[in-house]
C-alpha positions in Angstrom: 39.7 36.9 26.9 41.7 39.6 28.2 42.7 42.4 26.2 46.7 44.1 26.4 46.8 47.3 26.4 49.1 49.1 23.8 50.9 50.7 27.5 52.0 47.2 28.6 53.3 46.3 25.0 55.2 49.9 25.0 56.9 49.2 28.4 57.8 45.8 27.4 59.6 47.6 23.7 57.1 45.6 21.9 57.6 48.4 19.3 60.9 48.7 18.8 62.0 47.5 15.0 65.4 47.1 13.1 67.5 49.0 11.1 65.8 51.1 8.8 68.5 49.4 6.0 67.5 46.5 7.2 63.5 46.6 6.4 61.4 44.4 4.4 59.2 46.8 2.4 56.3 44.4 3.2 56.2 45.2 6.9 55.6 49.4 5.7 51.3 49.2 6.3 52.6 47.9 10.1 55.6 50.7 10.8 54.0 54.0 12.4 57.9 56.0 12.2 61.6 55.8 11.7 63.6 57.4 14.9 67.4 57.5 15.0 67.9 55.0 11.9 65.8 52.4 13.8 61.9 51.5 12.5 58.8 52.0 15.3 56.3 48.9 14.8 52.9 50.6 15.2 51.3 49.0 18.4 47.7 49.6 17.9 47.9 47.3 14.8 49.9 44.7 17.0 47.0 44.7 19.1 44.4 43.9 16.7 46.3 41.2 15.3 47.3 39.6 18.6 43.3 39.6 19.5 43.1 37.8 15.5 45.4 35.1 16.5 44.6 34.2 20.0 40.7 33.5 18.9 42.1 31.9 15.8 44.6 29.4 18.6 42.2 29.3 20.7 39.5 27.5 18.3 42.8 24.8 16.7 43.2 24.7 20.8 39.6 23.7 21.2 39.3 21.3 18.3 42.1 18.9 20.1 44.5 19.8 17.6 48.4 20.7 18.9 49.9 23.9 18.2 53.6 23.3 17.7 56.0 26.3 19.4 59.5 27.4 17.5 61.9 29.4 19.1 65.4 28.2 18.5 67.0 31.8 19.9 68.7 32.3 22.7 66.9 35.5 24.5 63.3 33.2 23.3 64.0 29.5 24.0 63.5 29.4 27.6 60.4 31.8 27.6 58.7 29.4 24.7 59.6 26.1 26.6 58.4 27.5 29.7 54.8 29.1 28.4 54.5 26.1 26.4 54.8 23.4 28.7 52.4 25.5 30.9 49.5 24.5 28.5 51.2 21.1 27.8 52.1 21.8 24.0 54.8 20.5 22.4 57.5 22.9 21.4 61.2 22.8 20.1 64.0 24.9 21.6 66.9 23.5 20.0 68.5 22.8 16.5 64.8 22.7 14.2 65.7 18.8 12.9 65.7 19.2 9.3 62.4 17.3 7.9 60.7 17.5 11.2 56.8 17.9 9.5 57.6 17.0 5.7 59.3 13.7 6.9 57.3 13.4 10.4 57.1 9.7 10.6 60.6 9.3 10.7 61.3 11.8 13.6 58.5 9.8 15.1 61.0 6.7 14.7 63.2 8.3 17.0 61.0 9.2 19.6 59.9 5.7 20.1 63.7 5.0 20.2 63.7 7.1 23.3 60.6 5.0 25.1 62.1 1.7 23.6 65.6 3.0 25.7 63.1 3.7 28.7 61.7 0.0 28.6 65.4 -1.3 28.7 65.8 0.3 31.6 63.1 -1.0 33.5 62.6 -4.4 32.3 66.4 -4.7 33.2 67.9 -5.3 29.8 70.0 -3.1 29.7 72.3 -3.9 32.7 73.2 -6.6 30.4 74.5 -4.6 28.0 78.2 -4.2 28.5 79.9 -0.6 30.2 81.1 0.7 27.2 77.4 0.2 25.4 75.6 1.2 28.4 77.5 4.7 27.6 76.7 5.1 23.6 73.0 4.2 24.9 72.5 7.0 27.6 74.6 9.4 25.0 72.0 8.5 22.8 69.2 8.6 24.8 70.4 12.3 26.4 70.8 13.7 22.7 67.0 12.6 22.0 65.5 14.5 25.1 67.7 17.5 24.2 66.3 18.0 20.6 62.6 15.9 20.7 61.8 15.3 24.3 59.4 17.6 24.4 57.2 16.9 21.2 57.3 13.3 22.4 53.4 13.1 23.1 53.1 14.5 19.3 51.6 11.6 17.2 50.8 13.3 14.7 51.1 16.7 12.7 50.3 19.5 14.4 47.1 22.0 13.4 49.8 25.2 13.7 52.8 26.5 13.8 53.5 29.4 16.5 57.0 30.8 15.5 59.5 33.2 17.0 61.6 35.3 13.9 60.4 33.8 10.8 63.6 34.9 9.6 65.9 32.3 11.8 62.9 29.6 11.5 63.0 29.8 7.7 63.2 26.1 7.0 60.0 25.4 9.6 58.4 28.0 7.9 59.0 26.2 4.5 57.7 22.9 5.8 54.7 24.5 7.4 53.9 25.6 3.9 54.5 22.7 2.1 52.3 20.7 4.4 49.7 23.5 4.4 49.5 23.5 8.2 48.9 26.8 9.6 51.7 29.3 10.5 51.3 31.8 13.5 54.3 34.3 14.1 56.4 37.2 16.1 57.4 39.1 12.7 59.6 41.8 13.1 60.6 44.8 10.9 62.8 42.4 8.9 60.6 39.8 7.8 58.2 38.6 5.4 54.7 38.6 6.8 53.5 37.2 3.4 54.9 34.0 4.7 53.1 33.7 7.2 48.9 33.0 8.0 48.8 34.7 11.1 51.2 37.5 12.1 51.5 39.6 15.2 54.2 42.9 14.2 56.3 43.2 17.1 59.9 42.9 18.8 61.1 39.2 18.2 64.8 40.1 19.8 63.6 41.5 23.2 62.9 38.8 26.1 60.2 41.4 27.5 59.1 41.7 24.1 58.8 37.8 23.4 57.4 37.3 27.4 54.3 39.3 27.0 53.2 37.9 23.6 53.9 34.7 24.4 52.3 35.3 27.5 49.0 36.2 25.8 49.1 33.7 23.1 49.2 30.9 25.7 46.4 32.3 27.5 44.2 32.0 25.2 45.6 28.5 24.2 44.2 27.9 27.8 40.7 29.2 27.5 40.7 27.0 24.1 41.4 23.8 25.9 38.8 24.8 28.9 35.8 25.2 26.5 37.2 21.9 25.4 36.9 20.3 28.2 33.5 21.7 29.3 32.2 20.8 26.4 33.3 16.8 27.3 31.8 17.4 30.3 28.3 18.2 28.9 28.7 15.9 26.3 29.2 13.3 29.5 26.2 14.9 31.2 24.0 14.9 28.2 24.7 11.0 27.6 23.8 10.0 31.4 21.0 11.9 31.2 19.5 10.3 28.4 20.5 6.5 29.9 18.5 7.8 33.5 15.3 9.0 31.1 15.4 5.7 28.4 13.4 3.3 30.9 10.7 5.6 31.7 10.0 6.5 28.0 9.5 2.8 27.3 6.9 2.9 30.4 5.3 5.5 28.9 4.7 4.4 25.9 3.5 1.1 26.6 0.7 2.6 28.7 -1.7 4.5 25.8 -2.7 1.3 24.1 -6.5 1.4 25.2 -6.7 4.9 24.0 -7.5 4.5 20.2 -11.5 3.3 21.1 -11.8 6.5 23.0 -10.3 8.8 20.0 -12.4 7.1 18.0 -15.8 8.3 19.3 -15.3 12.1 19.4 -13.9 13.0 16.3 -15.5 16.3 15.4 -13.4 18.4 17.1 -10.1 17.0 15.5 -11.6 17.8 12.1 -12.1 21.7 13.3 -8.6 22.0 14.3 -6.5 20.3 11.5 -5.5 23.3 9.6 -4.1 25.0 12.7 -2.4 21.7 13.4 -0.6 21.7 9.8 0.2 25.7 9.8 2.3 25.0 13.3 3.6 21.4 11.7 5.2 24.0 8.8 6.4 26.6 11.0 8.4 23.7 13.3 9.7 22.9 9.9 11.3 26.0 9.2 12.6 26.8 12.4 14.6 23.0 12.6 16.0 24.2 8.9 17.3 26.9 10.2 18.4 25.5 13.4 20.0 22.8 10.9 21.8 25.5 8.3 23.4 27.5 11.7 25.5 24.3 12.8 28.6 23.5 11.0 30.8 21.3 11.8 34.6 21.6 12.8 36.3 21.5 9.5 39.9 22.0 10.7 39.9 18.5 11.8 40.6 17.5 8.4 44.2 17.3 7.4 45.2 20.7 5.6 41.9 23.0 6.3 43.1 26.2 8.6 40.8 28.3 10.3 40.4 30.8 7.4 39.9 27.7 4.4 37.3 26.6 6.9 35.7 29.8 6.9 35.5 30.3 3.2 33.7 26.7 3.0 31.2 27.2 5.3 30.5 30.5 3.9 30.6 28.9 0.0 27.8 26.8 2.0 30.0 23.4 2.6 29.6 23.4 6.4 29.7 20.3 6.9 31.5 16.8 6.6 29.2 15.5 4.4 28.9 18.5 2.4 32.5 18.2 1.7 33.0 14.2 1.0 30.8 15.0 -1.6 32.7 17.7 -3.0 34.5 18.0 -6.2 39.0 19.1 -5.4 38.8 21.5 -8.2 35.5 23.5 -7.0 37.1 23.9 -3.3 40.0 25.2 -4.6 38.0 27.7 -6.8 36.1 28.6 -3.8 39.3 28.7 -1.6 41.0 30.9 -4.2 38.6 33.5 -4.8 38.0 34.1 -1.1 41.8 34.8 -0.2 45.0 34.5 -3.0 47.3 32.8 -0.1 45.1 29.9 0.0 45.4 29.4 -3.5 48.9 26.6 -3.0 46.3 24.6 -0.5 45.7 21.2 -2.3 42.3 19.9 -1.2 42.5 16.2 -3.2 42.3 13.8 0.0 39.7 16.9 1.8 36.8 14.6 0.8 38.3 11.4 1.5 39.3 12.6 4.8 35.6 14.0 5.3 34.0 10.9 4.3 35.6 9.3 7.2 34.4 11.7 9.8 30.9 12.0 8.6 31.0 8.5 8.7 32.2 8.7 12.9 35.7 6.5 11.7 38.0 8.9 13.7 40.2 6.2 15.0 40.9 5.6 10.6 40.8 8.9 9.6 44.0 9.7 12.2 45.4 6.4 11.3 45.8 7.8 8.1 46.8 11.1 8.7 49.1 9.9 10.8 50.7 8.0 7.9 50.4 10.7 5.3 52.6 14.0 4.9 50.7 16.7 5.4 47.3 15.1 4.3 48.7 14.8 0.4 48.3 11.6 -0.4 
């Protein structure tokens, strides 16, 4: 992953702030000065927090999940839809349509609205319609690709939230929270960054400003998605593989059946080596044990888990699905409190249900049902 260097975020004014009058005291640990009234964001901290939040995008882009882009200004809106589309996420651009997470499965009413309109079309029904209703139709249809044409391929709730001015997004920021989901953001010198998960301190009014972030932050989206699909491909590989060796290892192993009269008459030196045989037996123990204790598996695929609740789990020792169907809501959240205060509103009730079902391999049900449910709170 490539790393910007604090001289392309200064020529692009990636440091320029507000108003000193206009400050949110909780941005001070990220200002380096004040010049002529206006704050200076310090650059060398927006560049370890852009490398945070592109590996932290980069593994929701990896686990399938879709990061949702907001950017409903006008000097970010076409930058966003552009960079966006370029790693085929969904995004919005226009009015944020009030309930868009918290009441998902109606927006998602509309959208098939849109495809039903689509079907008319082709099928022919609706030149039957008269002139006057063929017009409220293809108003109607138009208004739906202006505000949700582009998160049409979104079934379900996104893994995260990447926002543009947290300020102006305030009511996406809101849902986000409510429905736990992850919340990744341009904060400026005027915002709240306790509001948000992930936060990269930086101009959110400059379209130089928003271009090289964005730019960044969908790179690394990109490299997410490759290592998904690489691993697909091995998994692929791996599976062929295994169907091209299955016939000989039946050949094999119908072969040694003669053999046991031959062991049988030369068994002295068997009995010399059987305690070398069980000292190795206990070492290959150990070293599967701790082959078995390194791999976790990808908690974020369960409704309401971010990459930081993940990490507190696996390092609390619940790594993975199993481990946490059989875990008890009120322990998690102790677990997930202690390790970091702004995870203490997560609510981790339906976590083991949800778990159960992907230990279990019943992905097609476990999105079926977080498809249906807000937010993964039953």
């Amino acid at each position: 992953m490539a790393r910007v260097e604090v001289k392309q975020l200064l020529e692009a004014g990636v440091h320029f702030g507000h108003l000193t009058r206009k400050w949110n005291p909780n941005m001070a640990p990220y200002i380096y000065m004040e010049r002529n009234g206006i704050h200076v964001i310090n650059l060398y901290k927006t560049v370890a927090k852009l490398d945070e939040t592109n590996e932290a995008l980069s593994k929701i882009a990896a686990s399938g999940r879709k990061i949702l882009f907001v950017a409903t200004k006008k000097q970010a809106k076409d930058i966003v839809a552009e960079k966006a589309a370029n790693v085929n996420m969904p995004y919005i651009t226009e009015r944020w349509p009030g309930g868009m997470l918290t009441n998902f499965v109606t927006i998602r009413k509309a959208v098939k609205k849109m495809a039903s309109i689509d079907r008319m079309k082709k099928d022919g029904t609706f030149l039957t319609l008269s002139k006057k209703e063929r017009l409220q139709v293809d108003r109607l249809r138009a208004k739906l690709e202006k505000n949700l044409g582009s998160i049409s391929e979104m079934t379900r709730l996104p893994g995260a939230l990447f926002i543009v001015d947290t300020m102006r997004e305030h009511i996406a920021v809101k849902e986000a929270q409510k429905l736990n989901i992850p919340i990744f953001a341009m904060v400026d010198t005027n915002c709240d960054p306790r509001d948000v998960d992930y936060l990269i301190p930086s101009n959110d009014d400059a379209s130089k400003s928003i271009d090289i972030i964005m730019t960044e932050v969908t790179n690394a989206v990109a490299e997410g998605l490759a290592e998904r699909k690489a691993e697909k491909g091995d998994a692929a590989e791996g599976k062929s593989e295994k169907k091209d060796k299955a016939p000989k290892k039946k050949v094999t192993a119908e072969k040694p059946s003669p053999a046991p009269e031959k062991v049988d008459t030369k068994p002295a030196p068997v009995v010399d080596n059987v305690p070398d045989v069980e000292v190795n037996v206990e070492a290959t123990k150990e070293a599967v044990a701790k082959e078995a204790k390194v791999e976790a598996d990808d908690l974020t695929k369960v409704e309401g888990i971010g990459p930081k609740a993940a990490e507190a789990l696996v390092a609390a020792g619940i790594a993975t699905f199993a481990d946490l169907s059989k875990g008890d809501a009120d322990k998690i959240k102790g677990i997930l409190t202690e390790a970091s205060s702004r995870m203490a509103h997560l609510d981790p009730t339906s976590w083991p249900k949800q778990a159960k079902m992907a230990a279990d391999g019943k992905w097609d049900e476990l999105k079926e049902w977080q498809d249906n449910t807000k937010g993964g709170v039953e």
